[in-house]
Structure formats: structure tokens, C-alpha cells
BAVEXLO-959278 format. One line per field, with one value per residue: x, y, z of N, C-alpha, C in turn; residue in three letters. Coordinates in pm, 1 decimal, padded with zeros to 6 digits. Layout:
nu	[X:...]
nv	[Y:...]
nw	[Z:...]
cau	[X:...]
cav	[Y:...]
caw	[Z:...]
cu	[X:...]
cv	[Y:...]
cw	[Z:...]
rest	[ALA:...]
***
This chain:
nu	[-00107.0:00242.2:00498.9:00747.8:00750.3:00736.3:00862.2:01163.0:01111.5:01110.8:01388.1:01497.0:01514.8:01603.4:01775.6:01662.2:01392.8:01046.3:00861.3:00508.8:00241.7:-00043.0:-00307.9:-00641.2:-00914.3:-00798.7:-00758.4:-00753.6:-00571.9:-00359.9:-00238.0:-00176.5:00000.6:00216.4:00301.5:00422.8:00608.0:00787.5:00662.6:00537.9:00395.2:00116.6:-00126.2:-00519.3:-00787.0:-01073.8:-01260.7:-01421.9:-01302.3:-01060.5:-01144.7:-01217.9:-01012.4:-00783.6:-00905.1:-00869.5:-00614.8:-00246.0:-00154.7:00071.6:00062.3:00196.2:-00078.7:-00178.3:-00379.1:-00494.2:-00707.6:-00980.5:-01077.2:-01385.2:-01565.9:-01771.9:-01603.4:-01394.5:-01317.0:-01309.3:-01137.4:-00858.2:-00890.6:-00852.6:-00590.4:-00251.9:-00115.9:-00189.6:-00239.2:-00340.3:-00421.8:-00526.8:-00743.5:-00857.2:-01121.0:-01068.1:-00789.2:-00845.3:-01080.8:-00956.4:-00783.8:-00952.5:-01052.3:-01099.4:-00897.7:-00644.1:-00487.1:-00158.6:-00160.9:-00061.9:00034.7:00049.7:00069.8:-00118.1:00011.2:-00106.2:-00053.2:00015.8:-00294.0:-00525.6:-00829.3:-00937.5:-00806.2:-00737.0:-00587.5:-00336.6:-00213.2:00144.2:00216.6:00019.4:00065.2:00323.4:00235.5:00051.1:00206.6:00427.1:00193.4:00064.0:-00055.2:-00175.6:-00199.7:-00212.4:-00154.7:00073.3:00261.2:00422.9:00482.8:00456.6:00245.5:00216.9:00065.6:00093.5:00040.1:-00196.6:-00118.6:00093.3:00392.0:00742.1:00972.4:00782.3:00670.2:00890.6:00984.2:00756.3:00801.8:01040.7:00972.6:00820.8:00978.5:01144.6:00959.7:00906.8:01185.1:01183.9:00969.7:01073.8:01243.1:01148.8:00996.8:01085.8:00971.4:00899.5:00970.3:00880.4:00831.0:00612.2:00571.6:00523.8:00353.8:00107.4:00184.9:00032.8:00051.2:-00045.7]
nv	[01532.2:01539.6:01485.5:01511.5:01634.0:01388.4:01212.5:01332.2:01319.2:00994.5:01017.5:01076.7:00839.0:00586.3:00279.6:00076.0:00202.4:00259.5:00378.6:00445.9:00545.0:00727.5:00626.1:00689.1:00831.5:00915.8:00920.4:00649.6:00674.7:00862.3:00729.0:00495.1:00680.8:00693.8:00419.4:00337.4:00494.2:00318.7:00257.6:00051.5:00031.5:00043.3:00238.7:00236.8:00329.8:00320.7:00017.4:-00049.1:00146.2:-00000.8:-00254.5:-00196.2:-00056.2:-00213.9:-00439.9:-00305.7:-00234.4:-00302.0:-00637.1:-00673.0:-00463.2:-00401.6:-00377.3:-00210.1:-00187.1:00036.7:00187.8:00254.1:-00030.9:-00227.6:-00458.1:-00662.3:-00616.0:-00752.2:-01013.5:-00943.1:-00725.0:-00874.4:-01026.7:-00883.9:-00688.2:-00702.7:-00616.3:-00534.6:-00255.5:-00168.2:-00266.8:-00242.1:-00292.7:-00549.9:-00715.6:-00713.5:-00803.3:-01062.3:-01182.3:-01163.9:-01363.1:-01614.5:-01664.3:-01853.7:-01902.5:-01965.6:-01815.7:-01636.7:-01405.1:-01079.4:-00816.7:-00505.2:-00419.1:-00210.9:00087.9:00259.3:00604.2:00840.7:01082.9:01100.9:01038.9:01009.7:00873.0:00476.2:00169.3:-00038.4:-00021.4:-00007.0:-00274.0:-00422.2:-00473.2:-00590.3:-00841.1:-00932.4:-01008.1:-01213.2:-01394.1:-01482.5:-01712.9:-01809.0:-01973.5:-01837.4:-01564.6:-01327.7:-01107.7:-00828.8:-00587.1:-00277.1:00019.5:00378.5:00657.7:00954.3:01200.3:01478.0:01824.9:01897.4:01970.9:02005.2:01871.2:01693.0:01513.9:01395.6:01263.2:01095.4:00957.7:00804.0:00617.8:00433.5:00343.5:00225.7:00004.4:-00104.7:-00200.3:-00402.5:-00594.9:-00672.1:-00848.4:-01055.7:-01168.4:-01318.1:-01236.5:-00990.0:-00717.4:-00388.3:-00050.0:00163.9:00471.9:00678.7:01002.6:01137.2:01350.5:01603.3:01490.3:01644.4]
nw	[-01725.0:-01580.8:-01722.3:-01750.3:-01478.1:-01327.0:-01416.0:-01348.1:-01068.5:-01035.1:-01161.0:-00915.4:-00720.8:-00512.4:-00583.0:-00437.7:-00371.5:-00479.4:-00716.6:-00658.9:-00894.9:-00790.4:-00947.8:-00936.2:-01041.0:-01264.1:-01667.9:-01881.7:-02083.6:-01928.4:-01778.9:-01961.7:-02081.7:-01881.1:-01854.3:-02136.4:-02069.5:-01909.7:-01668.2:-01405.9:-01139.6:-01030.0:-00831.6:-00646.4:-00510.2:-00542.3:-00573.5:-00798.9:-00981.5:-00991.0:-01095.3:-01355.5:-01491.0:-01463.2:-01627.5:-01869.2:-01932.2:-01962.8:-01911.7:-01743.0:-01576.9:-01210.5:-00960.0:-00706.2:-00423.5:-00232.8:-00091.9:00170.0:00297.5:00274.2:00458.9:00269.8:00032.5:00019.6:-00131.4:-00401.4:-00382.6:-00327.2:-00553.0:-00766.9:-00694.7:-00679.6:-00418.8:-00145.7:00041.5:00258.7:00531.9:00767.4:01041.4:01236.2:01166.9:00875.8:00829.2:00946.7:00807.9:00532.7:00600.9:00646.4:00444.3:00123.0:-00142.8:-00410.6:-00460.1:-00320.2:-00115.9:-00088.3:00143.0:00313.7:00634.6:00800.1:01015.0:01248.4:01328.6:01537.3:01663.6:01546.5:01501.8:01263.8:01116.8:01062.7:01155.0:01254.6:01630.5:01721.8:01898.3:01843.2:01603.7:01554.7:01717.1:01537.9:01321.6:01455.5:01469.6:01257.1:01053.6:00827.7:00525.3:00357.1:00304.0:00265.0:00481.3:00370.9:00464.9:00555.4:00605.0:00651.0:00698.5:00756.5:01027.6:00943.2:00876.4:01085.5:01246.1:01094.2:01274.0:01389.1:01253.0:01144.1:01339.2:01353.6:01095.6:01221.3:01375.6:01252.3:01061.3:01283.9:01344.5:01166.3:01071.5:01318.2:01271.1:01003.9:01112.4:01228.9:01056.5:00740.0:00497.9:00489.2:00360.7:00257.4:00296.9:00311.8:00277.5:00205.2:00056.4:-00129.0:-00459.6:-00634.9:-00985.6:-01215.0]
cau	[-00004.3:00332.1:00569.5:00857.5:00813.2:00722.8:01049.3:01226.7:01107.5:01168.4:01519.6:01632.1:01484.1:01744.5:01761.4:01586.1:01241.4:00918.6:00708.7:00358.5:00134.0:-00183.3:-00404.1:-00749.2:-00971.0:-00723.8:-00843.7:-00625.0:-00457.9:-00248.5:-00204.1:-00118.9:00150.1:00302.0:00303.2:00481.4:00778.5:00788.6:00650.2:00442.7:00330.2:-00045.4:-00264.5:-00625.9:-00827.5:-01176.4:-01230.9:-01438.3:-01207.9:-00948.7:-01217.1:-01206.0:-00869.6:-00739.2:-00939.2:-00820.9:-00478.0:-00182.7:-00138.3:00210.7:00094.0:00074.4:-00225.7:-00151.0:-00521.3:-00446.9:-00803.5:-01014.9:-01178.0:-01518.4:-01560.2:-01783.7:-01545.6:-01264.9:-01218.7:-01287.9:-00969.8:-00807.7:-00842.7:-00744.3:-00496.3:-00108.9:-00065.0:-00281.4:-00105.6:-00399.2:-00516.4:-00543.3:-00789.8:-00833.9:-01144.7:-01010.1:-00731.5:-00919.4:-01153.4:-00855.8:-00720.2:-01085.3:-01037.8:-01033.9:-00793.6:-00510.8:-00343.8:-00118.6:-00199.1:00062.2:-00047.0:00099.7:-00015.2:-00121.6:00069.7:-00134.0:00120.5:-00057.5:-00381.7:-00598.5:-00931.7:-01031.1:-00719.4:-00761.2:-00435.2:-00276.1:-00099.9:00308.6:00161.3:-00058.4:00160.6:00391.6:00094.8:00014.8:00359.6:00432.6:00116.4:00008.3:-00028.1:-00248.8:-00078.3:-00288.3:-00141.6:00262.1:00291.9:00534.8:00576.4:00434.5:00198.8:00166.8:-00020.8:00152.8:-00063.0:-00205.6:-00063.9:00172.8:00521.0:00811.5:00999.8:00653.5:00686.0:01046.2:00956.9:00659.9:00866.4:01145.3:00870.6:00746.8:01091.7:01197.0:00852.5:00958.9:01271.8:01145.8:00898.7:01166.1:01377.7:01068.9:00956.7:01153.3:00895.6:00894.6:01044.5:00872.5:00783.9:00530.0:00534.5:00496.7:00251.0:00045.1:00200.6:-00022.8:00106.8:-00089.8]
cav	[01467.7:01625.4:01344.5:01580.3:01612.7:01244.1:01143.0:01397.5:01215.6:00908.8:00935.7:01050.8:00733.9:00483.4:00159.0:00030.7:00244.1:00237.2:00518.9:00444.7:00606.2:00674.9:00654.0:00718.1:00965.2:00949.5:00834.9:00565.1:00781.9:00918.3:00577.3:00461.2:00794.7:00626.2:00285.5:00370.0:00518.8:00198.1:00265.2:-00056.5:00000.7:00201.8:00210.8:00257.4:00347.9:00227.3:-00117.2:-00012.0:00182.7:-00116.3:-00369.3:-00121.1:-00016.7:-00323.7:-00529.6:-00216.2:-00210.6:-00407.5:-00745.9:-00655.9:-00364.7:-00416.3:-00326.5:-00164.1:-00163.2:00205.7:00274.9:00176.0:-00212.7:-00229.2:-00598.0:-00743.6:-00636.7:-00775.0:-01120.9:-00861.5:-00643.5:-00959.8:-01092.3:-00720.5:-00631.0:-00730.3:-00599.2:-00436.9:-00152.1:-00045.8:-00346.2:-00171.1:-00359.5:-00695.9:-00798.0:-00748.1:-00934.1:-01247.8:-01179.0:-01213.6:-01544.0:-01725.1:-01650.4:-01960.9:-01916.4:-02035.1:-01679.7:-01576.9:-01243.1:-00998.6:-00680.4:-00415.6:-00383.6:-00002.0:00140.8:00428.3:00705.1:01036.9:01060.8:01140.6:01002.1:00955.4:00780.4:00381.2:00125.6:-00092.3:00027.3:-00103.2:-00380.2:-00482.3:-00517.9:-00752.8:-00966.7:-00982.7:-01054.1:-01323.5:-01538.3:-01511.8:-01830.5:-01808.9:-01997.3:-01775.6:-01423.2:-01272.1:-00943.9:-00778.5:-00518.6:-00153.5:00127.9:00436.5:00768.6:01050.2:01335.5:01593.2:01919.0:01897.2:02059.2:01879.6:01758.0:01550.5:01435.4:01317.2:01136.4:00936.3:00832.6:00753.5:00539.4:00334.8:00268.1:00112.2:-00088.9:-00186.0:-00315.6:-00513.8:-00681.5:-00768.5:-00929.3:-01120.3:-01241.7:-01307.1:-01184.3:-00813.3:-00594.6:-00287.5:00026.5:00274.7:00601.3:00829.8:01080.3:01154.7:01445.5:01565.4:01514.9:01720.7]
caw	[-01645.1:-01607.5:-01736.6:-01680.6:-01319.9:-01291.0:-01435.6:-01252.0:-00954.1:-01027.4:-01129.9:-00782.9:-00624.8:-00479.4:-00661.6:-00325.0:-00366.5:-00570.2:-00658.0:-00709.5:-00946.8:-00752.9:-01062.7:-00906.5:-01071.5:-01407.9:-01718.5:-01955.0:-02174.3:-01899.4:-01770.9:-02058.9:-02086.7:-01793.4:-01894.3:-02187.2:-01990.4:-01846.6:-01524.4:-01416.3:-01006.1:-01019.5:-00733.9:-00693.3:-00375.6:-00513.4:-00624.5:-00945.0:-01098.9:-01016.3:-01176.2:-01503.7:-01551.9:-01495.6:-01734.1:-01997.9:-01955.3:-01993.1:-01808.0:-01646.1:-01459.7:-01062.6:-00912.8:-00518.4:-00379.6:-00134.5:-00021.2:00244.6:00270.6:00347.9:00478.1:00161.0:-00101.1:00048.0:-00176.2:-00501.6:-00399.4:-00343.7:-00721.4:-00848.1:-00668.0:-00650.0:-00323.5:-00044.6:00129.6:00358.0:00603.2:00897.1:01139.9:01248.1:01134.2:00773.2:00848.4:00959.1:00643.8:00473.5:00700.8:00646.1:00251.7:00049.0:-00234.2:-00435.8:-00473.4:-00230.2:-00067.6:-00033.3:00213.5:00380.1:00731.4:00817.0:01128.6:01304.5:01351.7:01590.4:01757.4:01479.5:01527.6:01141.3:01044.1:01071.4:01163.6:01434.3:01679.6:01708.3:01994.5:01739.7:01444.0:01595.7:01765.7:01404.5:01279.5:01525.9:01498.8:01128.7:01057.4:00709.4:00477.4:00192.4:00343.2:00303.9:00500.4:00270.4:00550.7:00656.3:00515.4:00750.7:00674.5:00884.0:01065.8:00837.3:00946.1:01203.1:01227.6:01058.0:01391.9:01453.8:01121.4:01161.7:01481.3:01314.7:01058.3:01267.9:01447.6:01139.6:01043.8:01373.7:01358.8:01050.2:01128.7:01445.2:01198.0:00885.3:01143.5:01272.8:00947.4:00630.4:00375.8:00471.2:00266.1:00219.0:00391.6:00244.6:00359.9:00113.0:00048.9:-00281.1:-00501.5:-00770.0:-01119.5:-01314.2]
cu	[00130.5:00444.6:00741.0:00881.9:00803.6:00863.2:01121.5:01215.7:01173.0:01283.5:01571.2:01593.5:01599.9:01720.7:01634.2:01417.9:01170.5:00841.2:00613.2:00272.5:00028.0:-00270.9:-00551.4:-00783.2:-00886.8:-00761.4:-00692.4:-00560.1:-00338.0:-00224.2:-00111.7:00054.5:00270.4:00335.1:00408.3:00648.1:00853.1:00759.3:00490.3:00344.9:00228.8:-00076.2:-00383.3:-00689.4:-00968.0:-01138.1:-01292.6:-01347.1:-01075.5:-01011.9:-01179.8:-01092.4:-00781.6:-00765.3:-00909.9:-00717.5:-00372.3:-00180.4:-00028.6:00230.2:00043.1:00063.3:-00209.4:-00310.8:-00464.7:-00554.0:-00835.5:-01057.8:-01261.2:-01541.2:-01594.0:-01742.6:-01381.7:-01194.6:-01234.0:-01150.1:-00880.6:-00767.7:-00827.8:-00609.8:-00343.2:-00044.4:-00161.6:-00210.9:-00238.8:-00521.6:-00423.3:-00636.5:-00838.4:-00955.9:-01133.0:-00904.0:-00774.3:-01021.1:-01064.6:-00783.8:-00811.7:-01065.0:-01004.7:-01013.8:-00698.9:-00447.1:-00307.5:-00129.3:-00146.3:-00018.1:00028.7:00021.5:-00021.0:-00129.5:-00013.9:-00068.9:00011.4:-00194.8:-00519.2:-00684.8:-00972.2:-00943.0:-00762.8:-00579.4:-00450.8:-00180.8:00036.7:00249.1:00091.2:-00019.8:00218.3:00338.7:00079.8:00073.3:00342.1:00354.7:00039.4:00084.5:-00138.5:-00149.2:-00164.6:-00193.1:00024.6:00243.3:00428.9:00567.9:00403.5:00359.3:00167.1:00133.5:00047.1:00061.0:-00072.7:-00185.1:-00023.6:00312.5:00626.6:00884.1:00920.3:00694.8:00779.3:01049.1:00849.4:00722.6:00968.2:01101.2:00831.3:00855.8:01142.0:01096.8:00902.6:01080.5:01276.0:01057.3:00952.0:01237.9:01280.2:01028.1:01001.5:01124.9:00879.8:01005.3:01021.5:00792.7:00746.1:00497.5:00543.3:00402.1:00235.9:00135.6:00126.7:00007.9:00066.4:-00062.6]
cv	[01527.0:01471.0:01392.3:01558.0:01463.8:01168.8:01201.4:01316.5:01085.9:00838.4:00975.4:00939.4:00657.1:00365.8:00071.7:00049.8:00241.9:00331.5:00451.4:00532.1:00616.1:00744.3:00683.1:00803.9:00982.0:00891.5:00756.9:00595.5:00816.3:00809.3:00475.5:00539.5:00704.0:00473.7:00325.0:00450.9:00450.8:00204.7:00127.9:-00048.7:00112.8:00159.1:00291.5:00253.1:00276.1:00116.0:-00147.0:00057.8:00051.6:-00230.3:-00319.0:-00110.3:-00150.3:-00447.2:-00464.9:-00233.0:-00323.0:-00517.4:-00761.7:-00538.2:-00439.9:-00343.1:-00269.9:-00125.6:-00070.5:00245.3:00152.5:00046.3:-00221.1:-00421.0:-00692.7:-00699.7:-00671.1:-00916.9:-01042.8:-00816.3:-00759.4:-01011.7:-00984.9:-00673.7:-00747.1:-00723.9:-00490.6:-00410.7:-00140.2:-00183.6:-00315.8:-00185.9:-00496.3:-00768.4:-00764.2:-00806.9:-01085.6:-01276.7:-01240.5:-01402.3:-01609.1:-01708.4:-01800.1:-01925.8:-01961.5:-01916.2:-01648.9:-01454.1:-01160.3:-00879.9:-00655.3:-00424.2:-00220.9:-00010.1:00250.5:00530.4:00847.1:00946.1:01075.7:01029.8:00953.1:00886.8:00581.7:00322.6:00044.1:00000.3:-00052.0:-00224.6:-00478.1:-00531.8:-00637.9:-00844.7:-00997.3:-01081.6:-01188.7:-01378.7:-01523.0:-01634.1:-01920.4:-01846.1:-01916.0:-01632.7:-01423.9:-01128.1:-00942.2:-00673.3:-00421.9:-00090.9:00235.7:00565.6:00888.1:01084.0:01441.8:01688.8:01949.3:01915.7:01954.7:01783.8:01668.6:01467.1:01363.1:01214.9:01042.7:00891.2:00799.1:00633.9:00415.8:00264.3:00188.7:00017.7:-00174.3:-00310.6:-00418.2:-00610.7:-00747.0:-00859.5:-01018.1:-01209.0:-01207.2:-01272.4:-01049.9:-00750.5:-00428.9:-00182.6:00131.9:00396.7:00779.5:00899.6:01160.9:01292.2:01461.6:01572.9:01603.1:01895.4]
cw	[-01681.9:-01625.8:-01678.4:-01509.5:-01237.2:-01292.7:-01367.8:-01062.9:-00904.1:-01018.7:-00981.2:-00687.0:-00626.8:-00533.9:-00583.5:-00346.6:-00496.6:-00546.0:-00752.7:-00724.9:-00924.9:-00868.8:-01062.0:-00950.4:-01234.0:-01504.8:-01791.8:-02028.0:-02072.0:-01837.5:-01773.2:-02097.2:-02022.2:-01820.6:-01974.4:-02139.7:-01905.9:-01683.5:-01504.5:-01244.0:-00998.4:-00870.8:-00715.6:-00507.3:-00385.7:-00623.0:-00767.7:-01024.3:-01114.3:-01120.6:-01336.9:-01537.2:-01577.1:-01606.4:-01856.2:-02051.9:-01974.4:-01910.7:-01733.5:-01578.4:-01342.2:-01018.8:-00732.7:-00508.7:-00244.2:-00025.6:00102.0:00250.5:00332.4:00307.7:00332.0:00048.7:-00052.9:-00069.0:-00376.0:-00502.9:-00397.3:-00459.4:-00804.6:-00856.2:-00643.3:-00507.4:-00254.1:00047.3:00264.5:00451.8:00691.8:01074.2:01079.7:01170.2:00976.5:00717.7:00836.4:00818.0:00560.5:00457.2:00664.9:00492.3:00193.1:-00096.2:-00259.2:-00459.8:-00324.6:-00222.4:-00008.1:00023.4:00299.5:00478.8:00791.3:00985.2:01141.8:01373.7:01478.6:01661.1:01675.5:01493.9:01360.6:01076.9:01119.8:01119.1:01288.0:01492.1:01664.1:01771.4:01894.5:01631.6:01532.3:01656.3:01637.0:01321.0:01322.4:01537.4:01367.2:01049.5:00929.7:00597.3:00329.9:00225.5:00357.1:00349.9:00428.3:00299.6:00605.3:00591.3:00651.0:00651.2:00805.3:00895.3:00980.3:00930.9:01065.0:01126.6:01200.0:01175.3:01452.6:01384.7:01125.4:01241.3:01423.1:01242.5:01143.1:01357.4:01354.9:01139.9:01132.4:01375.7:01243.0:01005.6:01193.7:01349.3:01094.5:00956.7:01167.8:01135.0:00815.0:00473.9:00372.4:00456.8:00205.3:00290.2:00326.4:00312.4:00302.3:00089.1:-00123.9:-00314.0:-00616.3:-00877.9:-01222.7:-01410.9]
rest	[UNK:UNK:UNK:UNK:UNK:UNK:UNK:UNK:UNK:UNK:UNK:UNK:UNK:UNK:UNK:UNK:UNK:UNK:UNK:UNK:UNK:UNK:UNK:UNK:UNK:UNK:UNK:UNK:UNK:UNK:UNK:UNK:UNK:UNK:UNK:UNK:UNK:UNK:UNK:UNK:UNK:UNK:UNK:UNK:UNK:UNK:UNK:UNK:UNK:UNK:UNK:UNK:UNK:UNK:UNK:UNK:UNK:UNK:UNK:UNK:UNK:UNK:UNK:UNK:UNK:UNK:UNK:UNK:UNK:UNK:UNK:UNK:UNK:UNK:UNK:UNK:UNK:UNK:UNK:UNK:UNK:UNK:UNK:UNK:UNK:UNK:UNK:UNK:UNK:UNK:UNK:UNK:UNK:UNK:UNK:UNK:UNK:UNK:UNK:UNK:UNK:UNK:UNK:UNK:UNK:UNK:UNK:UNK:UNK:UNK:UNK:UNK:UNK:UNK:UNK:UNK:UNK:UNK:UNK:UNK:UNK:UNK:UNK:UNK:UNK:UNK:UNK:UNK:UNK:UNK:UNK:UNK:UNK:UNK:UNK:UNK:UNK:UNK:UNK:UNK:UNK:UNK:UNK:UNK:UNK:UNK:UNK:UNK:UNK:UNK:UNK:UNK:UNK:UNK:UNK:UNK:UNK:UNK:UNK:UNK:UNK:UNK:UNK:UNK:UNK:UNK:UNK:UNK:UNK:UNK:UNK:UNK:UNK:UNK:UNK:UNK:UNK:UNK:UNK:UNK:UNK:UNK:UNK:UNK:UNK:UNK:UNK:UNK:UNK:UNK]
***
């Protein structure tokens, strides 16, 4: 793990943003590296390595569950994770909504940006249908997660985010719990 270019990173973030350590595939030593430089937001794509690492490590890291959700491990990622960036169709939503728990369940809802066929997401229409009638008193959208198009030319690029972000907006003004808009893309540290 390159701690150098990690920190280098980090300090030019704006007081505003959060970079998350996608820790998948890493073992606890480098982890741990990071921990130690006080960096506390990991995330994890499968739900075994979240089960493991998490029961390893300290009790004041949070947990961003990143990957996909396959329906019957949905109330698992739930008692792992801190925050689920990547609920992207409905019936993991309502999975979610029918959930009986006493933790509240913070989650990003995933915007589908392009035309790409293997990416997952709502469309905009869909988000704010979401927005405006979530009515789970277990569930806080805490905003946005989008995935741009893999290889496409930067003026696409510019336009999807410039797309998220206005979705984003239309949805913080709509509901007073969203605050955060994920749209960054993995760099590898190593």
C-alpha cells in the first residue's frame, strides 16, 4: 500500500468530501496501515470479507457495503455495514422496507448514468419516485452513488456527472437527510 500517495490524496480533499478505502481483496495489516493514519471509512464489495474484517478490526471503523446485493444476504449487509452505497433496484429496496429492525439503515441509492447494459441503477424518474414516497421508518437515503461509463470520452464524462449532481440536488432539497454524493472511482493504492 502506498501510504504516500494515499495521503497525498487525501490532503487535497475539501473539508466537504470522504475518500473511501475500498479494502476488498487487502489483507489487515494494510488496513490496519490505514487505520493508524487515522483514516476510519473502508468499504467492502463482498459480504464475507465484511463479516471477517470487521469482526478483526477496530470498532470505530465504518463499514460502506459497495458491491452488488443478492436478495438473501440483504439483512447480513445490513448488520455489517454503516452505509450501503449500491441499492440500485427496487426489489432490494422493498427487501430493505419489509426488514424488521431496530437499526436505522442509511443507503445510497445507485443512479444509472449511460446505456450500458451490465451496469445496474434507477433511472432519475425513479430516484425521485423513491425519494418522495419512502415511507420506511427503518431506511435514511443519505443521497446518491453513480458508476460512470467505462471508456467513454471525457465531455461524456462531464455530462454524467453534471447529471448526478443535478439529481442530487433535486433529491437534498426533497428530503432533509441527503447529504452525500458518491461518484468516485477506485484508484489502486498499491
Amino acid at each position: 500500500m502506498n501510504l504516500h500517495k494515499f495521503n497525498s490524496i487525501s490532503e487535497k480533499l475539501k473539508s466537504h468530501q470522504k475518500l473511501i478505502a475500498v479494502s476488498k481483496g487487502q489483507d489487515l495489516e494494510k488496513i490496519k496501515q490505514l487505520y493508524d493514519i487515522g483514516h476510519r471509512d473502508f468499504g467492502e464489495n463482498f459480504l464475507q470479507e465484511l463479516k471477517e474484517k470487521k469482526a478483526m478490526l477496530p470498532s470505530d471503523i465504518r463499514w460502506h457495503f459497495l458491491g452488488n446485493i443478492q436478495s438473501n444476504k440483504v439483512k447480513d449487509i445490513v448488520m455489517y455495514s454503516d452505509l450501503i452505497h449500491s441499492i440500485g433496484r427496487s426489489k432490494i429496496f422493498n427487501k430493505l422496507s419489509e426488514l424488521k429492525t431496530n437499526k436505522n439503515i442509511k443507503i445510497l441509492l445507485q443512479l444509472k448514468l449511460g446505456e450500458e447494459k451490465t451496469k445496474s441503477g434507477f433511472n432519475e424518474a425513479e430516484i425521485y419516485e423513491i425519494v418522495a414516497r419512502n415511507e420506511s421508518t427503518n431506511i435514511t437515503i443519505k443521497g446518491l452513488m453513480v458508476i460512470a461509463e467505462g471508456g467513454i470520452e471525457i465531455e461524456k464524462l462531464k455530462l454524467q456527472f453534471s447529471q448526478a449532481k443535478n439529481v442530487f440536488e433535486k433529491i437534498k432539497s426533497m428530503n432533509k437527510d441527503v447529504e452525500f454524493l458518491s461518484m468516485g472511482m477506485s484508484l489502486i493504492m498499491s
